[in-house]
N, C-alpha and C positions, 0 to 999 in steps of 0.2 A: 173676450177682454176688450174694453174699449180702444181708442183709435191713442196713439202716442202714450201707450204705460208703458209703466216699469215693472218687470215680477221682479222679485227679492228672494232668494233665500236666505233669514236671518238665523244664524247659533247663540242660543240666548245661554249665558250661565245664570242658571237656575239656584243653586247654590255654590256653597265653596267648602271644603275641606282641607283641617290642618294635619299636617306633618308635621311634627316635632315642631321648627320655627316657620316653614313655608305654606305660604297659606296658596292656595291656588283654586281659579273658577273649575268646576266639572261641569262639562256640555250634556246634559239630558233631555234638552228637544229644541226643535227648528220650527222656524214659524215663515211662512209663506207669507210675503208681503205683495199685494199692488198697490200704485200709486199714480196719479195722472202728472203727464210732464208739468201742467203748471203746478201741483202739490209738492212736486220736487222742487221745482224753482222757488217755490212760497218758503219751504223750508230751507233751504240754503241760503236764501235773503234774510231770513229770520235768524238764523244760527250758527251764520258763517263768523268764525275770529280768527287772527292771527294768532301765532305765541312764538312769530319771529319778532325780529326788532325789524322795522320796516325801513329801509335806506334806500336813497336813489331815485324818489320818485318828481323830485323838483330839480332838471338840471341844472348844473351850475354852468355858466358861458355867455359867450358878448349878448349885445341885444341884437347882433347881424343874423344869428344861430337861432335857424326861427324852432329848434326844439327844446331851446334853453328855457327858463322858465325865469332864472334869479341870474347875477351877475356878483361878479366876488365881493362886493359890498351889501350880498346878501339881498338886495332890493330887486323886488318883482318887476320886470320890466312891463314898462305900459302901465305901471298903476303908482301913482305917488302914496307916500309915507305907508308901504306897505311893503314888509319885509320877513322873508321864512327862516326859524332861527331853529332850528332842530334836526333829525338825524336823514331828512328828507334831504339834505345838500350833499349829502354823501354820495361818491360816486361807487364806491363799493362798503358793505357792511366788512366791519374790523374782525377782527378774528373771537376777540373775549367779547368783554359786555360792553355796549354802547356807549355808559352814562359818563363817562371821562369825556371820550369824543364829546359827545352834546355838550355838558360844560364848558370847553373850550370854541364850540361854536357859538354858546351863548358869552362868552367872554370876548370872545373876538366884534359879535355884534354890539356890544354893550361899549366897547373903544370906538366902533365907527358911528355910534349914536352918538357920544359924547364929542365926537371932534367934528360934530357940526355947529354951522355956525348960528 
């Protein structure tokens, strides 16, 4: 085996059969995988997603707070007329769905754009 793989043991369902309403995979063979560590990395870069709401990753705080990113007026510190208006100011993800939050972030932004001068 060359130098930095992967072996895999993969359980493929091959087909599926129904019951009544429940339809379920049946496992009828395994398939012996290797892979070279950069192939694993190729493919994780290729096919990595999300299917969280992504929150928290631009923090909100002075410009003194050198991990902060944005400042309560939403503006990127160090960078003129540049400002992050989405679920990234969150410092923690809300419990239900996002898209209210965000709204009211985009509403709150769209007051401090208009009350310039």
């Amino acid at each position: 085996m060359p130098e930095k793989a992967f072996q895999m043991t993969v359980s493929i369902p091959l087909f599926t059969h129904r019951t009544g309403s429940d339809q379920r995979p049946t496992q009828i063979g395994r398939l012996e995988v290797v892979a070279l560590a950069e192939d694993v990395d190729a493919y994780i870069r290729r096919s990595a997603i999300t299917v969280h709401h992504p929150a928290g990753t631009c923090r909100m705080g002075s410009a003194e707070d050198a991990r902060s990113v944005v400042g309560a007026d939403l503006k990127v510190h160090g960078v003129d007329g540049l400002r992050v208006v989405d679920a990234s100011v969150m410092p923690d993800l809300p419990n239900g769905n996002i898209n209210a939050a965000v709204l009211m972030i985009a509403e709150r932004a769209a007051d401090f754009i208009k009350s310039q001068p």
